[in-house]
N, C-alpha and C positions, 0 to 999 in steps of 0.2 A: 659515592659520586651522585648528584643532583640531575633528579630525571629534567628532561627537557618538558615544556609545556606538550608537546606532542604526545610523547610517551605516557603523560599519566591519564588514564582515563576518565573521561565525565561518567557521573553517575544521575542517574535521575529515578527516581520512586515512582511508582504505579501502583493508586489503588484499586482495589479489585476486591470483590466479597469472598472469592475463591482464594485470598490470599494475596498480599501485594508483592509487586517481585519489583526488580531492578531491570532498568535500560543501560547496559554499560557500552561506552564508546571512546572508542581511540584506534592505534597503532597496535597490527603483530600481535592480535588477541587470540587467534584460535590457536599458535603455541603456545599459548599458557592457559588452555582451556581449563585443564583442571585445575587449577587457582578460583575459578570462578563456581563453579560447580561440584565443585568436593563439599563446599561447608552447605549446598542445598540438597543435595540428591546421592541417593544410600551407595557406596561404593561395591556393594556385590549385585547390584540391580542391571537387569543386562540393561542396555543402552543402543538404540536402533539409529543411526544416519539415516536419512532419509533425501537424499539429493538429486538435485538436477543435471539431468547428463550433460549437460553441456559445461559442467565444471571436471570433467574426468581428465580434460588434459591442462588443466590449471594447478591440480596438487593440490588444491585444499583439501579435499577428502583427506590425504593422508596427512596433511599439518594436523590437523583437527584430530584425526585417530591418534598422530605424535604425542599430542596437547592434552589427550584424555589419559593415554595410555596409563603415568605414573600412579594414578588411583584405580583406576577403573579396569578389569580387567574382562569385562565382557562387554565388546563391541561389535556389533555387526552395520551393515549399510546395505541399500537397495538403491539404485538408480531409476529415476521417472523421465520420462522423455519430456521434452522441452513446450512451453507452451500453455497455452489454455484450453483443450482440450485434453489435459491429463486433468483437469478438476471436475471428474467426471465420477460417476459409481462404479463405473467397471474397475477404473483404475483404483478406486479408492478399497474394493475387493481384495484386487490383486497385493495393494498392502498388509489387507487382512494378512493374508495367504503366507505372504511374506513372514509378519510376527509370527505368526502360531509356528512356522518351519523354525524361525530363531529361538523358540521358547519364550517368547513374552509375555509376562504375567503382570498383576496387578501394581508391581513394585515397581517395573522397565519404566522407562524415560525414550521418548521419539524427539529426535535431535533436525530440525528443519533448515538444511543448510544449500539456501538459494534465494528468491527472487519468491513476490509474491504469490504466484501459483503454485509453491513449494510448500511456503508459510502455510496458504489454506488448506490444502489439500493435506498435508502432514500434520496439521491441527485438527483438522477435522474426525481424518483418520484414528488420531489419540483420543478425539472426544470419546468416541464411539465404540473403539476397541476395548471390548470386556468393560461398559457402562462408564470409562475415562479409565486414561492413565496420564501421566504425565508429557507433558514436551515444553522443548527449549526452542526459541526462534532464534538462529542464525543469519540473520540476513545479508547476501555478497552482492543486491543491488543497491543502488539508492533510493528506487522507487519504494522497495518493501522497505522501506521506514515508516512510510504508514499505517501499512499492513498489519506489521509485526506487533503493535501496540493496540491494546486493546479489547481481544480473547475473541475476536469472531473468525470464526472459522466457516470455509462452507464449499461445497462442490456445483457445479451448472447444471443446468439442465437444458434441453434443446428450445426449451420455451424460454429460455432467461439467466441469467447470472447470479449466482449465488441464493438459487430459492431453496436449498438444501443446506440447511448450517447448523451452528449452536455459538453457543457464548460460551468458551472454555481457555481461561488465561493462562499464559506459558507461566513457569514458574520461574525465567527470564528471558530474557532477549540481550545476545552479547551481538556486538554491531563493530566486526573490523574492518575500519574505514578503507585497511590497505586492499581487500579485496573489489573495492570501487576502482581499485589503478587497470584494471583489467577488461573494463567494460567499454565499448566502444560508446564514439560520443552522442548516438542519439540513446542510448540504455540511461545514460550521465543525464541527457537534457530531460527524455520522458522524468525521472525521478525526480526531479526539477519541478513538474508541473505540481506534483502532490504537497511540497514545499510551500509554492508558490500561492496556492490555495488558502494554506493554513495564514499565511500572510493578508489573506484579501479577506478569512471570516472573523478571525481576531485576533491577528499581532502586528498594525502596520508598521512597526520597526525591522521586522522578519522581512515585510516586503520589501523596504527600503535597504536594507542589508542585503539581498541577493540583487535589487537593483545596482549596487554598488561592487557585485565582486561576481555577476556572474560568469564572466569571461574567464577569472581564475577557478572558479567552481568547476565549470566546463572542463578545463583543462584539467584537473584533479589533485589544487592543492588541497594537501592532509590537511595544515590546520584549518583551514575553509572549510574544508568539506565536513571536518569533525564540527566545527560551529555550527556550520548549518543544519548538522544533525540535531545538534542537542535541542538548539532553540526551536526548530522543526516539530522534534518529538515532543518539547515539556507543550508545547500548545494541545498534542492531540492527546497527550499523557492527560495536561490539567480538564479538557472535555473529558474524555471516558473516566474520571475517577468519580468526576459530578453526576454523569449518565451510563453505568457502565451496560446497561440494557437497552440504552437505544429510545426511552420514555421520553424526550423529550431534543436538551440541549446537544444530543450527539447526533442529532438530523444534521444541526448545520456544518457537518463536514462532508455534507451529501452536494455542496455545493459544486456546480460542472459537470455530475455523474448523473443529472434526470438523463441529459441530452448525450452527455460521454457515453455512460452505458448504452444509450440505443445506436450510436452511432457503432461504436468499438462491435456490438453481434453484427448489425446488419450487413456492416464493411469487418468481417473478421481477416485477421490475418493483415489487413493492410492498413490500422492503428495499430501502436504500442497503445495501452492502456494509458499511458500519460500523454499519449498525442490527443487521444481520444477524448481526456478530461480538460485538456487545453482549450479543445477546439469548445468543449459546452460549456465550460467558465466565458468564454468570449462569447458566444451565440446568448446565455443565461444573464450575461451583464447587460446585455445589451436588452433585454427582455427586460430587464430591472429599469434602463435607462428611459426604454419608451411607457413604461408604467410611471415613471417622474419619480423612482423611487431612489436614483442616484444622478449624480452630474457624469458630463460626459470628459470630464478631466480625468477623472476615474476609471471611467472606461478606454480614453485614451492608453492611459501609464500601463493598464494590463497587456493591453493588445502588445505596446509596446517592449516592455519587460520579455511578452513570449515570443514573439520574434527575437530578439534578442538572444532566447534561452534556445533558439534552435528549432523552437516548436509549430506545428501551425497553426495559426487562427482562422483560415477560413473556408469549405470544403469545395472542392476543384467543382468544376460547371457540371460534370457529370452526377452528379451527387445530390444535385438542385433541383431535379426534376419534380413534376407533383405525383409519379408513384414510388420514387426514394422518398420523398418527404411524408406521405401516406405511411410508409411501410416505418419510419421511425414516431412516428404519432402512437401508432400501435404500439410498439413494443413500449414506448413510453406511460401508455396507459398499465400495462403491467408493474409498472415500478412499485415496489412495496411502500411506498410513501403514499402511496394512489387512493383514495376513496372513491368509490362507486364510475371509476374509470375518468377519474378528473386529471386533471394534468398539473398534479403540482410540482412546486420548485420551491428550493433554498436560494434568495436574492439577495447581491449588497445593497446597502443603503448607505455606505461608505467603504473606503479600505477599512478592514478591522471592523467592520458589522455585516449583521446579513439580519435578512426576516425570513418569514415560511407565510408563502402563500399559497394558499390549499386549492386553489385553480387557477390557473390562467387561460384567456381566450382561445381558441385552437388555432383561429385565422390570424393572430398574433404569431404564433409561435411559429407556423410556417411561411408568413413575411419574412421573420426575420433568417430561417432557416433555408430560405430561397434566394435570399439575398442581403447580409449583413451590411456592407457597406454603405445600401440604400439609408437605414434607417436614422 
């Protein structure tokens, strides 16, 4: 019988110095897990789950142990509480704790099956445990398509987001679409933003394509959603293979997250990580547009698109004051892109380009941060 276009999987290559692996995506993959991972990963190697509690009454856990089970006969799993404060050292201890209780040794494989804060923190974790072991990225959002690609890994710290990491690439990433049917629709929209981005620094066909189907995206059709994985991924796949250390071309996916990241700590809890990268893709474009370094057509089609996708573009009157705006200047000078406490940014200069501007004025930044629609 003739599988449907659904059912067979996109495949796409990632290279990597540590070894290239596969992004595989489609329908109903994590029962057939072991299809994918028998022909990479030693079949008496114990093998760790490593999940997000908030998927316990979903059944993936145990698709996924079903899907392992026919090769693999040492499975163990741990559940991390939900959120971004489990990308912390305590908790990344406590997975210590957890291996060495399973017996993991240098062969074991760490299986990340959840949503971006999963991804890193369960990457992280394998970086580090016994000098690296192995891990597989699972991801059950749409946001962690970004995440998942790549190899960086990294825990928070109270000063900042991800200043504790490493580059350590999974030896794949299986991505089943079906478990996006379960995600409520602002989980669907944030994931969206990450998309959306990859769109505005270099694929405007990507952007144009989720301009055209975002309403069915939203809603969660499979073959959409599998499309706009693949095309999503091969963008940030074809960056990181060019830069897979961060030297140079893999800043400009840093595009939205000067301002996302300082918004998402200071207001924690009340962004998603892809509201948060919305709102500074809108706030940064427009920081691009009063530089003359893009038209405002441009910056029109985004704002527009993310309304659309659910998202917000611009932060409530409470938020606009001059010591919110102070306190995210700050944390903005910490950005690891930052030299000697300057404020730089990744800016389009069209859909499908961006520059790196290694400062921009401060009184700029908080105009626009005070009040977007003025400018």
């Amino acid at each position: 019988m003739q599988q449907s276009s659904i059912e067979i999987p996109k495949r796409l290559l990632v290279r990597a110095q540590q070894g290239d692996y596969e992004v595989i995506m489609g329908a109903h993959l994590l029962q057939r897990a072991h299809e994918w991972l028998a022909p990479i990963l030693d079949p008496t190697a114990h093998l760790m789950i490593v999940y997000d509690m908030a998927l316990q009454t979903t059944g993936y856990v145990d698709i996924l142990k079903r899907g392992l089970a026919p090769i693999f006969p040492h499975i163990h799993s741990v559940a991390v509480e939900s959120g971004e404060s489990s990308k912390s050292l305590e908790q990344a201890t406590l997975l210590y704790r957890s291996f060495i209780a399973a017996g993991l040794d240098r062969r074991s494989t760490i299986l990340a099956l959840g949503g971006g804060v999963i991804g890193d923190l369960a990457g992280f974790a394998a970086a580090t445990f016994m000098r690296g072991i192995g891990f597989v990225q699972i991801p059950t959002t749409l946001l962690a398509h970004d995440a998942s690609i790549g190899g960086k890994v990294a825990i928070n710290l109270p000063e900042g987001k991800n200043l504790v990491g490493a580059f350590h690439a999974p030896h794949l990433v299986l991505y089943d679409v079906t478990t996006l049917h379960t995600l409520p629709l602002y989980e669907r929209a944030s994931g969206l933003a990450e998309a959306i981005k990859h769109g505005v620094i270099a694929e405007p066909s990507l952007f144009t394509f989720i301009e055209e189907h975002v309403e069915q995206i939203l809603a969660g059709d499979t073959e959409l959603l599998t499309m706009l994985l693949y095309r999503s991924c091969k963008v940030k796949a074809d960056i990181v293979s060019q830069d897979e250390r961060e030297a140079g071309l893999r800043a400009i996916l840093n595009f939205g997250h000067t301002i996302g990241h300082a918004i998402e700590a200071i207001q924690y809890g009340v962004y998603t990580h892809g509201a948060a990268v919305a709102l500074g893709m809108v706030y940064e474009m427009e920081i691009a547009r009063a530089l003359g370094l893009v038209d405002s057509d441009s910056a029109k089609r985004l704002r527009v698109l993310l309304e659309k996708a659910q998202l917000p573009t611009e932060l409530p009157e409470e938020q606009k004051g001059p010591n919110v705006i102070n306190t995210f200047i700050e944390h903005m000078r910490r950005d690891k892109k930052a030299r000697a406490r300057s404020l730089p940014f990744i800016l389009p200069t069209q859909l499908g380009a961006v520059t790196f501007v290694e400062s921009v004025d401060e009184d700029l930044v908080k105009r626009i941060l005070a009040d977007v629609k003025r400018q």
